[in-house]
NURO-36788 format. One record per residue: y, x, z of N, C-alpha, C in turn; residue in one letter. Coordinates in steps of 0.05 Angstrom, whole numbers, plus 32768, in hexadecimal, padded with zeros to 4 digits. Layout:
N
YXZYXZYXZA...
END
This chain:
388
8A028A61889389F08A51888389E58A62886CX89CA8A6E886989BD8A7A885889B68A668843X89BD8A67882889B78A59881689A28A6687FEX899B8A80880389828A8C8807896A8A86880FX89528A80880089308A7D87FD89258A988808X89158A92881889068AA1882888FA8AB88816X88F88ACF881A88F18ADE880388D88AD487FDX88BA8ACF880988A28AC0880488AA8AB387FAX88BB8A9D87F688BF8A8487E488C58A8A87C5X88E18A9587CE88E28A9C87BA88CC8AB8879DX88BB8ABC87AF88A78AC887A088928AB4879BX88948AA187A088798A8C879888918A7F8788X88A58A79878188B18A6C877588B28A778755X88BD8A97875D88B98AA4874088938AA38735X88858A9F8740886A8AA08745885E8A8C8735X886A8A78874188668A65872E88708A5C8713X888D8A6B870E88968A6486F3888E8A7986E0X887A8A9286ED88738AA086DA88548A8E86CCX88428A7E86E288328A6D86E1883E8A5586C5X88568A4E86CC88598A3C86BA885F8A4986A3X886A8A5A86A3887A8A66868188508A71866FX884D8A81867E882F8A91867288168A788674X88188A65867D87FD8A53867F87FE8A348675X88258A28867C88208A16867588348A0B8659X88438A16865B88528A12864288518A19862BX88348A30862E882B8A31860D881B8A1F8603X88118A088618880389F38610880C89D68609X882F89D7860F884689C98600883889B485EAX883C89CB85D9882789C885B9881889AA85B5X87FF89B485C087E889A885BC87EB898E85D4X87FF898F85E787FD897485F58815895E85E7X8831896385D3883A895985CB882B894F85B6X8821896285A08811895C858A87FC893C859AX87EA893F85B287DD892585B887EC891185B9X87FC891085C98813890185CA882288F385AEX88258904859D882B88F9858B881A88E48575X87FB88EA857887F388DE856B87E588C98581X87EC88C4859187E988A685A487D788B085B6X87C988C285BF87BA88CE85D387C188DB85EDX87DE88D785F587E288E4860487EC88F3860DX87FD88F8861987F88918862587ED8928863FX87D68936863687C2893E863F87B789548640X87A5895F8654879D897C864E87808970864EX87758980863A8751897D863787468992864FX872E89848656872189908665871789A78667X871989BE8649871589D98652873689E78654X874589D48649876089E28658876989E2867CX876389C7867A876889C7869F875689D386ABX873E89D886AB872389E486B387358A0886ABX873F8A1A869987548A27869587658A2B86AFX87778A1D86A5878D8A1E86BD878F8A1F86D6X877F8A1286DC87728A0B8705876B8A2E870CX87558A3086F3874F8A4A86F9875E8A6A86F9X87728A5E86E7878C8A7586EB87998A6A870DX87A18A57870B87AF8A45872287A58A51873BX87878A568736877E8A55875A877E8A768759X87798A818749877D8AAC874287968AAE8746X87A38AA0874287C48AA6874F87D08A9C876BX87B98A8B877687BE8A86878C87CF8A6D8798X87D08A5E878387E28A40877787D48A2C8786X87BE8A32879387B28A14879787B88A1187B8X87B289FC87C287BB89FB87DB87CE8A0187EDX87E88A0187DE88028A1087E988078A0187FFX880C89DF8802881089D88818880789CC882CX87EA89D5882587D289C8882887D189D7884DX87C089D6886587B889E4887B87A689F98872X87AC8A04888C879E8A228882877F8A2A8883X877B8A1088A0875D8A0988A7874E8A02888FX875889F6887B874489F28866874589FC884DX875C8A138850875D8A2B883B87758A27882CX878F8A16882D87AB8A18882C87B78A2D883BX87D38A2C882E87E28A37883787FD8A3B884CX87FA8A178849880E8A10886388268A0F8860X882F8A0D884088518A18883F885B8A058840X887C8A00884D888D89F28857889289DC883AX889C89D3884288B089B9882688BF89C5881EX88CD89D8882488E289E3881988D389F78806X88CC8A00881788AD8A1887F6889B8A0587DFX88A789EF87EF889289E287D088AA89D387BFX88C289D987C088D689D387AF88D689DD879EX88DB89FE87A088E38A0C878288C78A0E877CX88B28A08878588988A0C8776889189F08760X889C89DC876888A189C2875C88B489C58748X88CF89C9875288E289CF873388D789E38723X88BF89F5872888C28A07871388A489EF86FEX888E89E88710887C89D486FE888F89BB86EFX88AB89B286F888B789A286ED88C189B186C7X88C189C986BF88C989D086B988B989D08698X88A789C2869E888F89C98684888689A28679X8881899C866B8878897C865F885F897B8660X885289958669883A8997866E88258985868AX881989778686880F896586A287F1896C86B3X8805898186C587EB898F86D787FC899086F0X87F3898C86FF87FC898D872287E689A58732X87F589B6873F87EA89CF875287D589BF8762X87C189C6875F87AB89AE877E87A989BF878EX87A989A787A687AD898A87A087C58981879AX87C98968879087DF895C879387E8895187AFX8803895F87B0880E896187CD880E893D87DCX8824892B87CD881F890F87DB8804890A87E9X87F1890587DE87DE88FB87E687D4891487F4X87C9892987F787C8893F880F87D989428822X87F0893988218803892E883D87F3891A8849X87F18905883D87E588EA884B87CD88F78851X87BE8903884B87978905885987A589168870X87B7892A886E87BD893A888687CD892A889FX87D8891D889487E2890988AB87CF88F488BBX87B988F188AF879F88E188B3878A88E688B4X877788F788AD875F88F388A58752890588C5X873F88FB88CD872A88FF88E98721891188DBX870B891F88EB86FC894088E186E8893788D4X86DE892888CC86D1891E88BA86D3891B88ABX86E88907889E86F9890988848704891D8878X870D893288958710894F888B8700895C8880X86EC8959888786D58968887C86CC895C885BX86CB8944886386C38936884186DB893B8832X86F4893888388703892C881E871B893F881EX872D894088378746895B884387358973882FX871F897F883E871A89A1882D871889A2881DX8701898E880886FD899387EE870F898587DDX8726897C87E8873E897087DA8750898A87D2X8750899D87E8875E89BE87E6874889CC87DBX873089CF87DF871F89EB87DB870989E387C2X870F89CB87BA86FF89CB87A1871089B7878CX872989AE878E8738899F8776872E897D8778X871F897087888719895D877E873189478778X872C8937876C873F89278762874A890F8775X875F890A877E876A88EC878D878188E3877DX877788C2878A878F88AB877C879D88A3878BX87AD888B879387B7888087A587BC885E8795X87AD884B87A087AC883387A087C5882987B6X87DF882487AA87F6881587B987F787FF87A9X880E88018790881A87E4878687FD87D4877CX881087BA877A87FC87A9877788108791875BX87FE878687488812877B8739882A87698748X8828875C875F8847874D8771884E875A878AX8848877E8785884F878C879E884F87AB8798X887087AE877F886C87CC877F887E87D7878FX889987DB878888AB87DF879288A887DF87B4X88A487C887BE88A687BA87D5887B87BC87DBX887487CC87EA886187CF87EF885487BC8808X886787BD8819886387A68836885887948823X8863878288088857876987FD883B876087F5X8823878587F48808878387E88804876287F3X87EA876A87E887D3874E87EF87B6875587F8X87B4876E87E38798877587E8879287748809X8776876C8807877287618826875A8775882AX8757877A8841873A878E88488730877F886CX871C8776886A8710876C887886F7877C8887X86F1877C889F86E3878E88A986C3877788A9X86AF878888AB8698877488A88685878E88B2X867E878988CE867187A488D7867687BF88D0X866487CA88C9866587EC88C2867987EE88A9X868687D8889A869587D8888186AF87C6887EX86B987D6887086D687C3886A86C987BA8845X86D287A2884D86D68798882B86EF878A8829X86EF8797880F870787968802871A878587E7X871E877387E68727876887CC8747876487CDX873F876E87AC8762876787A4876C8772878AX87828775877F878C8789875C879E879C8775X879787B2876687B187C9875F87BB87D28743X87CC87DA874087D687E1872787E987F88729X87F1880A87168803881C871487FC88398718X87D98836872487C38849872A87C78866871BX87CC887E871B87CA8893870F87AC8893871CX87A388A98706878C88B087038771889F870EX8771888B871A875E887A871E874188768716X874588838700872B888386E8871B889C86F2X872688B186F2871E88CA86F7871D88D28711X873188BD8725872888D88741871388D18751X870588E6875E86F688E3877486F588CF878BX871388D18795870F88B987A2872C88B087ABX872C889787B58749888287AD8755888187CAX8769888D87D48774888287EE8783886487E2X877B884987F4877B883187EA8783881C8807X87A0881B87FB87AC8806881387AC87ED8808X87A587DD882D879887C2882C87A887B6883FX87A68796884587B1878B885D87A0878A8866X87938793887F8784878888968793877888A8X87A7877488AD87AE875188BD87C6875188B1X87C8873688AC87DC8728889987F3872488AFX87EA872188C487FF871688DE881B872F88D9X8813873F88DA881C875F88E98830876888C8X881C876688B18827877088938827878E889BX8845879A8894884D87AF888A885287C488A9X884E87B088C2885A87C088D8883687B688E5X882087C488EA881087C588ED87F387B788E3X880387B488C787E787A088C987DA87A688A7X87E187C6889C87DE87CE888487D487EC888FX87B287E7887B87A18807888487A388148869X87978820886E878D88428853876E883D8859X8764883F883F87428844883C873D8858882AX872D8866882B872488788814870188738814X870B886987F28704886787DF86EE887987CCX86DC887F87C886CC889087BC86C9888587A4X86C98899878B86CA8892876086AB8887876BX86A5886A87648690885C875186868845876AX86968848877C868E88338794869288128791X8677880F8790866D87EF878C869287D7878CX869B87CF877986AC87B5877B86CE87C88778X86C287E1876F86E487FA876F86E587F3874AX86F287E3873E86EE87DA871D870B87E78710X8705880186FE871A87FD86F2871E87EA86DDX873887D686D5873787C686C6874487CC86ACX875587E086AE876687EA869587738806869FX877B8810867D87878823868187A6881A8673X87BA881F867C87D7881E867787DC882F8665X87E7882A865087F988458648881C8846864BX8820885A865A8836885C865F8853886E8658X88638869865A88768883864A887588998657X887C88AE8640887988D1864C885988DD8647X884C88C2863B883088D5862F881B88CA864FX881C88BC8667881A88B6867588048896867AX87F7889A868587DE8884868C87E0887E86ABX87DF885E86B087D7886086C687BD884586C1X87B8883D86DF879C882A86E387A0881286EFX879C87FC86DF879587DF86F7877587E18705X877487DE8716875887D78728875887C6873DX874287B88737873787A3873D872287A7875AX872C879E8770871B87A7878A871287828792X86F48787878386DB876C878586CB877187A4X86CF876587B486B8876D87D786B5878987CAX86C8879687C286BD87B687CE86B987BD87EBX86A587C987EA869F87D3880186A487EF8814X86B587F5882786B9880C882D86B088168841X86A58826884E86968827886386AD88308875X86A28825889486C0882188A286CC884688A9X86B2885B88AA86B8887588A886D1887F8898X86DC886C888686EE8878886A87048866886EX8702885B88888726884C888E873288688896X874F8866888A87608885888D8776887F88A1X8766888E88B7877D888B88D1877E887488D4X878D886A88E6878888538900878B883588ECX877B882288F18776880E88E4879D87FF88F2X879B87F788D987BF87E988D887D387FE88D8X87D0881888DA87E9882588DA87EF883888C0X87E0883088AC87E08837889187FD883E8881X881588318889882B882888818833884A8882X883588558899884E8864889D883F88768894X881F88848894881388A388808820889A8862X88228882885C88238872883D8842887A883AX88528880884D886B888B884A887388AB884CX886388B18854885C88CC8851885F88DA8838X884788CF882C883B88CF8815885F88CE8803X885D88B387FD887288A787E8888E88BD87F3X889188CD880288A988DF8812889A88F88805X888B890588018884891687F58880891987CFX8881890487CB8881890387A88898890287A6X88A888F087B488C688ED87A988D9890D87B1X88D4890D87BD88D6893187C388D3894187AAX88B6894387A788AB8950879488B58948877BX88BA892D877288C98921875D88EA892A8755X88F8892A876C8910893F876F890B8950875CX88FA8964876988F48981875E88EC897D8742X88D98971874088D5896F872388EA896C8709X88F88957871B891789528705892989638703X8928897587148940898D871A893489A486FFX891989A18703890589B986EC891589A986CBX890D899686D5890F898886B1892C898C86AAX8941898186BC8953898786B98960899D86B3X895389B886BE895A89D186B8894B89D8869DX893989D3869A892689D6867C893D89C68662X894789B68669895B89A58654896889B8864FX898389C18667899589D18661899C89E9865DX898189F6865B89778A158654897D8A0C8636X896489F1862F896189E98611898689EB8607X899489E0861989B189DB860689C789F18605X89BE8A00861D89C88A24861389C18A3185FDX89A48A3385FD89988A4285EA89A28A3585C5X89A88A1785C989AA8A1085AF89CD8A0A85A0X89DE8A0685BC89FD89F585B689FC8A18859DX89FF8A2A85A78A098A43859789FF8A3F857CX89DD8A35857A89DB8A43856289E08A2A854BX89E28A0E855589EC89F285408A0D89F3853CX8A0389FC85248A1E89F6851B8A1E89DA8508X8A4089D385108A3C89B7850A8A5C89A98501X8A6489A784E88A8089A884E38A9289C684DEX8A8389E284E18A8389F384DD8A968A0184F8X8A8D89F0850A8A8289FA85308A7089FA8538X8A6C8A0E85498A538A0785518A5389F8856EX8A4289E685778A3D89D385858A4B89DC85A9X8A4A89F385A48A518A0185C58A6A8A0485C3X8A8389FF85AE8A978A0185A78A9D89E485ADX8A9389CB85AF8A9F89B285B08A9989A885D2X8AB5899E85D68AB7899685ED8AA5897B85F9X8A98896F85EA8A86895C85F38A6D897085FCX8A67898185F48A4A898D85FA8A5489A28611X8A6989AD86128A7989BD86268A6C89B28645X8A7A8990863F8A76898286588A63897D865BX8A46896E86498A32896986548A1D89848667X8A2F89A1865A8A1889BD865E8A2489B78683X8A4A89AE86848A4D89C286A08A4189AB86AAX8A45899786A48A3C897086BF8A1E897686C1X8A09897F86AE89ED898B86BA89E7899F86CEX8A0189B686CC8A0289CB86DC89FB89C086EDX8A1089B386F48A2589AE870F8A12899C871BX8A07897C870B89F48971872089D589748722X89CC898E870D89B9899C871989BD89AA8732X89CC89BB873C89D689C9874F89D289AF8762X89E289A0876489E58989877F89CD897E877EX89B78979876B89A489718777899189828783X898E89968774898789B18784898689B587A5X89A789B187A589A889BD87C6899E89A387D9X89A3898587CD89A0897287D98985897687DDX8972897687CE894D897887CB8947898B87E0X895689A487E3894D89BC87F2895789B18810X896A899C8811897A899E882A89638995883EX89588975882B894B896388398929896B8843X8927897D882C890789898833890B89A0884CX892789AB8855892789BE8862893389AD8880X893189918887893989808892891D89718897X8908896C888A88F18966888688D889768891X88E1899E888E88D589AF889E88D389A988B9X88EE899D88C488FB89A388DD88F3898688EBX88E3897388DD88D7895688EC88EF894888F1X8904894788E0891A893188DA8917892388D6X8928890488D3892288E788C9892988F588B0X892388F18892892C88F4887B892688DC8866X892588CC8879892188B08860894288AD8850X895988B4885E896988AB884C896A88C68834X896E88DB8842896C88E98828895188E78811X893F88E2881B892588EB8806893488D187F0X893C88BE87FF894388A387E4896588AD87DAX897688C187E3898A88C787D3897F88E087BFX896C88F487C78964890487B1895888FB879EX894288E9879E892F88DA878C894088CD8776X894E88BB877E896588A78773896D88C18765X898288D08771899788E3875D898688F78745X896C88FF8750896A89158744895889118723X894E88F98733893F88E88717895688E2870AX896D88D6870D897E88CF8702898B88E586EFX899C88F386F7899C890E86EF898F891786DDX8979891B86E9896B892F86CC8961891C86B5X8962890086B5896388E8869E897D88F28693X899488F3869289AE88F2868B89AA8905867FX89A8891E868289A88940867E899489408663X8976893A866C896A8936865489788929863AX898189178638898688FC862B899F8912861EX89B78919863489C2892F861A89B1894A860CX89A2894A861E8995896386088985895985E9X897E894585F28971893985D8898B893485C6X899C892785D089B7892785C589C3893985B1X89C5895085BE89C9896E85B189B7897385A3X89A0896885A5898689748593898B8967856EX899B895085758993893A856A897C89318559X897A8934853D8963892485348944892D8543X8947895485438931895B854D893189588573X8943894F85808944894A859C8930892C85A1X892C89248581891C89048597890789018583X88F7891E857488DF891B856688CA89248588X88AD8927857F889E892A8595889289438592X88A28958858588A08976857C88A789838592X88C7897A85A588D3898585B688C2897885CEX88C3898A85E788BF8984860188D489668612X88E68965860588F78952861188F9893A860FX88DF892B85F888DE890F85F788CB8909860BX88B28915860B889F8916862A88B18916864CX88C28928864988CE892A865D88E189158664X88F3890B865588F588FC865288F088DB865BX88DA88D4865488C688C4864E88B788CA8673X88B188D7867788A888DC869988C088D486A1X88DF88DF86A188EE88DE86B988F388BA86B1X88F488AB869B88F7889186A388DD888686ADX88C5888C86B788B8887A86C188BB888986E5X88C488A186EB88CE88AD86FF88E58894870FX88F3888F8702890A8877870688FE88678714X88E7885A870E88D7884A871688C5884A872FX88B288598726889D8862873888A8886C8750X888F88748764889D886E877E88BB886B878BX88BF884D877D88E08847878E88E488488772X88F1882D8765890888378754891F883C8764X89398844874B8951884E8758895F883E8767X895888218760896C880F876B896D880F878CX894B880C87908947880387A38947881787B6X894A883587AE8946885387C0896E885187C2X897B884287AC899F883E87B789A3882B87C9X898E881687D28992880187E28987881187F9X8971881F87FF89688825882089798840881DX898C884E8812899B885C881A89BA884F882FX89BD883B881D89DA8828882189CC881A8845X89B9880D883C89AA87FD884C89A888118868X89A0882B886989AA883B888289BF8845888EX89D4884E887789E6884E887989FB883F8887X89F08823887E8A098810888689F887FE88A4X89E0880E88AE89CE880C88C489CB87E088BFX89C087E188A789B487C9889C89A187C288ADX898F87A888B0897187AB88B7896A879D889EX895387A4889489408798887D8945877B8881X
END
């Protein structure tokens, strides 16, 4: 059993944390500072317009994208340590495309769609959302309502979504609907995409959320979709839509493993130099234990994240693990933070440090795709060969 990264990997891995240390963490600064005064945290448009452009000179863009449209093709397991190392910064920029939703167009989209939305989703940055929850259908997605009706050359569409990232801003919305109510969640739920400004597509609000974080309610009035922009086979929407949600939570792993390791660098670098009762902090056995219990279940989530993406290469069932890494690793790196702020104390929970943002993401991580509860119930629930 080689527990060794491919040397390519591991050179995009160091690759990318030289990306993060030199490009994004000197901009720490100026995205807590928004943040702190109620704005956000954000990169302005000549910073990201910046970064993309270091991003794509280094060769960052399209890592797991196909190669036909100018990706690179790399396995799940190569996009792990490239994820824990972007986990590693409070900074909010994702390598484009963003991988979830470029899984789903690659699992779906006809040569047409390829051509519109697959290439210039890799070869020019455009922006995508994903229209799932709905205000009485997050968690539990089978429950939508939104309905999409076919009416000749067009599907129209009505209904709310909510919980929308970027909605406001992207190009265009991959947007699940019921097309037959009979069938629900086992044939009878499509994917449409969505194009930014299309007749009855209403954003209705913007959320503010913890960690410096926005998402979108929208409002779908007889929008109209032309039937060309149904994604992959009308009613079988469900299982690319699992794809998808199997790829963030993945990627979400990784991210928590970054943050988590960013904490406990923070509590090396500092137990030595607080002194406190005239010890210093790396001298008391409460901080002893929180440094080794981060070790230790950074490491296990680590190998767990690597196991299942290298199980995931190989076209495995991995529904039970993707919901034991998600669950643990989010979990985990909440705990880990929470003592580092701990150790920080007064200055661990101002919005000076990286770790109230961080923070602040991994509890809405808890949540978002799958809270924990419910990623410990379809683990148990397979386990104990349950049926829904």
């Amino acid at each position: 059993m080689d527990f060794e990264l491919a040397e390519e990997h591991r050179l995009l891995q160091d690759l990318v944390a030289r990306f993060v240390r030199e490009n994004l963490i000197p901009l720490e600064q100026k995205v807590l500072e928004r943040d702190a005064m109620g704005q956000g945290a954000y990169l302005s448009h000549e910073e990201r317009d910046r970064i993309d452009a270091v991003s794509r000179e280094m060769g960052l863009w399209g890592l797991d994208a196909p190669e036909d449209v100018g990706g690179a093709d790399l396995p799940a397991v190569a996009m792990i340590g490239a994820n824990i190392e972007m986990g590693k910064t409070c900074v909010p920029y994702h390598l484009p495309p963003d991988s979830p939703n470029l899984r789903m167009l690659m699992a779906t989209v006809n040569e047409d769609q390829r051509e519109r939305y697959l290439a210039p989703y890799v070869q020019k940055g455009t922006i995508s959302a994903i229209g799932i929850s709905e205000p009485g259908a997050g968690a539990d997605p089978a429950a939508m309502i939104t309905r999409a009706v076919r009416e000749g050359d067009e599907w129209v569409i009505n209904g709310r979504k909510i919980w929308i990232s970027r909605a406001q801003e992207a190009d265009f919305t991959i947007l699940m609907a019921v097309t037959d109510k009979q069938k629900g969640a086992r044939g009878g739920i499509s994917a449409f995409l969505v194009d930014r400004g299309t007749p009855g597509f209403n954003v209705l609000r913007r959320i503010p959320m913890l960690g410096g974080q926005f998402t979108y309610e929208v409002a779908l009035e007889n929008c109209r979709v032309p039937a060309a922009n149904l994604l992959g086979t009308e009613g079988q929407g469900f299982a690319p839509m699992q794809v998808r949600l199997s790829t963030r939570r993945l990627q979400m792993a990784s991210w928590s493993i970054g943050m988590a390791q960013r904490a406990l660098d923070m509590m090396l670098d500092y137990a030595p130099q607080r002194v406190v009762f005239g010890e210093p902090l790396a001298n008391r056995q409460a901080i002893q234990w929180w440094i080794a219990d981060a070790y230790t279940r950074i490491k296990a989530a680590t190998l767990m994240t690597y196991e299942t993406a290298w199980k995931l290469d190989r076209k495995a069932d991995v529904r039970t693990e993707i919901s034991a890494v998600k669950a643990y690793a989010t979990e985990m790196a909440y705990e880990v933070i929470d003592h580092a702020m701990q150790l920080y104390g007064a200055m661990g929970v101002t919005k000076e440090l990286p770790l109230s943002l961080m923070s602040g993401h991994l509890r809405t991580m808890r949540i978002y795709d799958g809270p924990t509860e419910v990623h410990k119930w379809v683990v148990a629930r397979n386990l104990l060969g349950l049926k829904r």
